[in-house]
N, C-alpha and C positions, 0 to 999 in steps of 0.2 A: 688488472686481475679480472678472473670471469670470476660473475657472479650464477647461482645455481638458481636457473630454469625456475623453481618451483618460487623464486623472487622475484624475478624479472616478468614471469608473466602473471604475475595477480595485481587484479585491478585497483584503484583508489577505493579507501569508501568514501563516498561522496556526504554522508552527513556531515563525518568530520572535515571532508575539504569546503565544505560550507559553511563550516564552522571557524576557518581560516579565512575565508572570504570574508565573515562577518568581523572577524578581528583587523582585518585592516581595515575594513571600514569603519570599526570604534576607534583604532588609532589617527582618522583624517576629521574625528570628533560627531560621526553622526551616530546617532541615537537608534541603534539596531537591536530590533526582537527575535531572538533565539527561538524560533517552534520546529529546531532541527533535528536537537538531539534528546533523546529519551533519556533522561536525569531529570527525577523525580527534585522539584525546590525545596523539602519538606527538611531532607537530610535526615541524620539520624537521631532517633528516639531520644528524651534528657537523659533517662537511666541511660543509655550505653555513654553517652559524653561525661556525666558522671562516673563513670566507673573506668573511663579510661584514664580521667585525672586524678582519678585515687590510683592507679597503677604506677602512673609517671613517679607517685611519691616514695613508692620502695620500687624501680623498675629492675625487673627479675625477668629478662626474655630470653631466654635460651628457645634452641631448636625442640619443638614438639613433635609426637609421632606425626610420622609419613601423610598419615590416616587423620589426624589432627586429633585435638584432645580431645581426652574420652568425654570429660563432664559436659562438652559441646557436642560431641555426638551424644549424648544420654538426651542433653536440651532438645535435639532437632527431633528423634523417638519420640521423644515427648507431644510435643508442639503436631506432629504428625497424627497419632491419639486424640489429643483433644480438641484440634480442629477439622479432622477430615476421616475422625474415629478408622483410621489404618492403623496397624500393629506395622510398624516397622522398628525391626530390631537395629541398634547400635552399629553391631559388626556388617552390616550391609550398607555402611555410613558411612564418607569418607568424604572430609573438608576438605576445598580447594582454595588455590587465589584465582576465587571468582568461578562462575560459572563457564566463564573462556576456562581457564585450569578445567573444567570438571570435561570440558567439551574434548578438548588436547587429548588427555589422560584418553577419553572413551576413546575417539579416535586410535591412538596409539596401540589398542589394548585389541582391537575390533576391525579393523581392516589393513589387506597387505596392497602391497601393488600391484593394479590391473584390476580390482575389487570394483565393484560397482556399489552406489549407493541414493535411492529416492532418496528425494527431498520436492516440496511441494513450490510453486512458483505465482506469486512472490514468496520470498523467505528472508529470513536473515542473512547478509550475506556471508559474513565471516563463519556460519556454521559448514559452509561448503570450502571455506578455504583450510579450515581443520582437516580434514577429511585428502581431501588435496595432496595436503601437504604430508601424507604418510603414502601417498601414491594411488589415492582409489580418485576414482572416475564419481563424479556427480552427474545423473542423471533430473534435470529442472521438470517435474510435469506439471506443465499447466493446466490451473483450479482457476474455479465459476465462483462470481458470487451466489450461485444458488445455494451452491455448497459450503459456503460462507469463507471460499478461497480456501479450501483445504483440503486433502488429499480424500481420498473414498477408497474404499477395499477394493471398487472394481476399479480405479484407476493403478492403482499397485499392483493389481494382480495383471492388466494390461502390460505393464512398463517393469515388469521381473524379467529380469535374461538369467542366461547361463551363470553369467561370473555375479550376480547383485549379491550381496550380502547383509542388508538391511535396508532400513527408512529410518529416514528423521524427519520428528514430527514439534512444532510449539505449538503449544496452546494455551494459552490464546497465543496469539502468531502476535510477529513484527513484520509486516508495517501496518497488518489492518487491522491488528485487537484482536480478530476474533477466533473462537472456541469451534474443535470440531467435534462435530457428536459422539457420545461419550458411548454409542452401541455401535457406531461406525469405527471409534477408534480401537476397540475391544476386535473387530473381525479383523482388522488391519496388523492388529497383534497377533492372535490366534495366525492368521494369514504366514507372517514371518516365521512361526514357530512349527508352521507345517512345512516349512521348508527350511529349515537350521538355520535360520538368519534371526538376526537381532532388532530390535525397535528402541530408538532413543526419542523419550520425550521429555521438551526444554519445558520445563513450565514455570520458569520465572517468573511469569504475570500471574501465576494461577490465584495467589490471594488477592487479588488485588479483581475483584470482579466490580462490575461498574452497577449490578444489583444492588437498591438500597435496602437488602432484607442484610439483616447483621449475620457474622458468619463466625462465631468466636465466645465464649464467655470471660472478660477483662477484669469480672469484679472480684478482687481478692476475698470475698468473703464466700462468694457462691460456687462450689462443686465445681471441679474441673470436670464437667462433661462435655462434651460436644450439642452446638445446634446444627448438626452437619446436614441436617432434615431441610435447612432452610440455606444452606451453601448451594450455588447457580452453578461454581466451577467445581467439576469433581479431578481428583487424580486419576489415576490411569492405575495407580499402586493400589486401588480399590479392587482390583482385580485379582484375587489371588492364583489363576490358572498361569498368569503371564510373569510371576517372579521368576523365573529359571532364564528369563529370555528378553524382560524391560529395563532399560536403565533409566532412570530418571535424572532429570539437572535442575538445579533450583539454585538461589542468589540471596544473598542478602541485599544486595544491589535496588532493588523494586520497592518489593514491599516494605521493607526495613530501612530504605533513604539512604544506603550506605555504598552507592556506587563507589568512590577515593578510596575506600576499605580492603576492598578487591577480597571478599570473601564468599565462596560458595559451596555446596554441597555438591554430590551425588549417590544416589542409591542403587548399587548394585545388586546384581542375581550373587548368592552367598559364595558363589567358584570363584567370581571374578576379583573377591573382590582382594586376596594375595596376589594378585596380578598386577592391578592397579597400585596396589603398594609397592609393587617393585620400582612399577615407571616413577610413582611420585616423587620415591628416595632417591631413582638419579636425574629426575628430570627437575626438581622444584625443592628438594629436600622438605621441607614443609610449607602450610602455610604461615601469614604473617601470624608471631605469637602474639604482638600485641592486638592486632584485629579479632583474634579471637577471642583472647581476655575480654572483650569488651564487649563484643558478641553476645557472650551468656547474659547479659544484663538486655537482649532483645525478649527474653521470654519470661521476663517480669511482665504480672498485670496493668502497670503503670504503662509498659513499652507498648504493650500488644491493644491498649487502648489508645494511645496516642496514633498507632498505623490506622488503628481502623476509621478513629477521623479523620486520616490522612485519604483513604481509600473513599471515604464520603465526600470527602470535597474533589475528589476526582471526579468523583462522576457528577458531581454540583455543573462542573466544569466542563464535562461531556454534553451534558446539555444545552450549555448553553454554546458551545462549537459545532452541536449540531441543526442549531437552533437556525447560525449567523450562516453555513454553510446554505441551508434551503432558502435563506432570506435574499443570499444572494446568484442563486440559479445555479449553484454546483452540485455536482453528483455523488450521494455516498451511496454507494450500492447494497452495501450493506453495513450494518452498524457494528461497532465490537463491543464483545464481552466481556472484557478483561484491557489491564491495561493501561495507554493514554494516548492513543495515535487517534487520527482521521485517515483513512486511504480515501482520497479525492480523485476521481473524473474529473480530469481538465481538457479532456478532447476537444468540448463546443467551443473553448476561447481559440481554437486554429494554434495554439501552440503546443510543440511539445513538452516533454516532461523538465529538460533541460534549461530550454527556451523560455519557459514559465518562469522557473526558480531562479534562472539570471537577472531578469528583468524584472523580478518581485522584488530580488535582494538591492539590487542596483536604482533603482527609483525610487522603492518605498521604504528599503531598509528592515524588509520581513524576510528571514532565513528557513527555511523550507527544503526537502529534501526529494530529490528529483526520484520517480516509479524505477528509474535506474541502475540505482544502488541495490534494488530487492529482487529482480529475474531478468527475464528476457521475453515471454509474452505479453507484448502490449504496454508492456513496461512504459513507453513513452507517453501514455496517455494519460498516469497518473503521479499524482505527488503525495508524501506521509507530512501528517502536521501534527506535531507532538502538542498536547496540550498540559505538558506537567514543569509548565511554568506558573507564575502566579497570578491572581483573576485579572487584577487592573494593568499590566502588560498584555495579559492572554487579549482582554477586550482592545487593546490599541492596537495588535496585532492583527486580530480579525476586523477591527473599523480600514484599517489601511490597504488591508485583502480585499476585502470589499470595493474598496473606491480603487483598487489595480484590474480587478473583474469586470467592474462594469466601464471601465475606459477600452475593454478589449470587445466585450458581449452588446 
């Protein structure tokens, strides 16, 4: 049989074939450190594992709307209010399986074939093969770390053609954490909406900032207000000129430990968003009922204090990877703000991105994810090291990176 084009030419991703590499190397019995793939150890909140085991005890799962249940989009309205004082209404809500589903649906809903579309380089890769795969053209521009690797109005406005139809933007970005400016990302907006195109931004990472200033009120006694005064990452949904024209994508996946869940959101402009309901119902019927049920038990005071320990010890953790990185003569160019990655220069060890990650997994038994998998500028000179594993691997990880570095430097 032939298989269709849009299969046959997209590439590996290379975390998770890294991630295969390290399993057969746990299967010949060596002692291998996952810093490949971004899966948070923390998992999810007690209240949501409690309230999934009281489900299992009368389980009642039928198909929920398209759009997923209402009392979950009320929660997510909510949670939006009181941590990032944005009024987002319900009906501009609509649960996914996962932020991949919210990515699909946008995709589907937003560009046709021949369609062009920015995207900044590095990036995610799979947010370009969504996109792809409905037939539009990715346009990769490569970002500075002056910039903090991430797109600028004047580079958008450079890299618009005839056919573009929007930009996709994360922030904080995958593979280097970091945030783009939030009066940069506003012209970039305004930008697409002076010319009828659309702006999607992922911001999965967005609570998860690696500032130790708290960004939440958890204590069931004190006012659900917001300290959004003292929140480092802001949304993009702060903006009220750009709702006719931003979609936004967000996860329970990050901040909530619930990657196996496969639960996510997105916020539409209020047109789109019968639209999105149509694809969802024939493309995914709903999302998982039980992940959802369980869900609501994320916006307990209990939960939303537990993440934000969890958000604390990230960045415990960021420190001290950034600490081991200078210790041992590698380059971060720039640090992220959100998150749990390193984007490392590995240029001066004479290897490239590949070459690196081979020969790290295969001697020392540390899994790493080659500049590769994220563009095509320069790509080869850097590698992502996810650091949302736990401290006492994270440290043998980086003692054995170290003593691979300086066997090369």
């Amino acid at each position: 049989m032939k298989f269709a084009s849009r299969a046959t030419a997209i590439s590996p991703f290379l975390a998770m074939a890294y991630g295969e590499k390290a399993t057969e190397l746990e299967q010949q019995g060596k002692d291998v450190i996952r810093l490949n793939l971004g899966e948070p150890d923390f998992g999810a909140p007690a209240p949501v594992l409690a309230a999934i085991k009281e489900s299992l005890d009368a389980p009642n799962f039928p198909y929920t709307s398209a759009l997923g249940l209402p009392a979950l989009r009320e929660a997510i309205s909510q949670f939006y209010k009181t941590k990032h004082d944005v009024a987002v209404s319900p009906s501009r809500l609509v649960v996914t399986a996962g932020a991949s589903g919210a990515l699909l649906l946008a995709s589907a809903a937003l560009v046709e074939p021949g369609d062009n579309v920015i995207l900044g380089d590095p990036s995610y890769p799979c947010n370009r093969r969504f996109l792809n795969a409905f037939g539009a053209e990715v346009t990769l521009v490569p970002t500075r770390s002056e910039d903090n690797f991430q797109l600028t109005a004047a580079s958008v406005a450079e890299n618009w053609q005839h056919n573009t139809k929007g930009v996709l933007i994360a922030s904080p970005a995958n593979p280097t954490g970091t945030a783009i400016d939030s009066e940069e990302l506003i012209k970039i907006g305004e930008f697409c909406k002076s010319k009828g195109g659309f702006l999607v931004v992922d911001e999965i990472y967005l609570d998860l900032s690696l500032s130790a200033k708290p960004d939440i009120h958890t204590d069931a006694s004190a006012p659900q207000s917001t300290t959004h005064a003292d929140t480092k990452l802001k949304t993009v949904l702060a903006n009220t000129k750009l709702q006719e024209t931003v979609v936004v994508i967000n996860s329970f996946s990050k901040y909530f430990g619930m990657t196996g869940w496969r639960l996510g959101w997105c916020v539409l402009p209020e047109t789109m968003t019968p639209i999105v309901e149509k694809l969802a119902q024939n493309l995914f019927i709903c999302p998982s009922t039980l992940s959802q049920k369980a869900a609501l038990a994320c916006f307990t005071p209990e939960a939303l204090e537990q993440c934000e320990q969890n958000r604390k010890t990230l960045a415990e953790r960021a420190s001290l990877v950034f600490d081991a990185l200078q210790d041992m003569g590698l380059s971060l160019e720039t640090k992220p703000d959100g998150a749990f990655y390193a984007y490392i220069n590995i240029k001066r060890t004479g290897l490239n991105a590949i070459e690196f990650c081979d020969s790290l997994l295969s001697r020392y038994h540390v899994a790493l994810t080659p500049g590769n998998d994220f563009g095509e500028h320069n790509a080869h000179h850097y590698v992502r090291l996810s650091f949302a594993t736990n401290t006492e691997r994270l440290n043998e990880g980086l003692s054995r990176l170290a003593k691979f570095v300086q066997s090369l430097i």
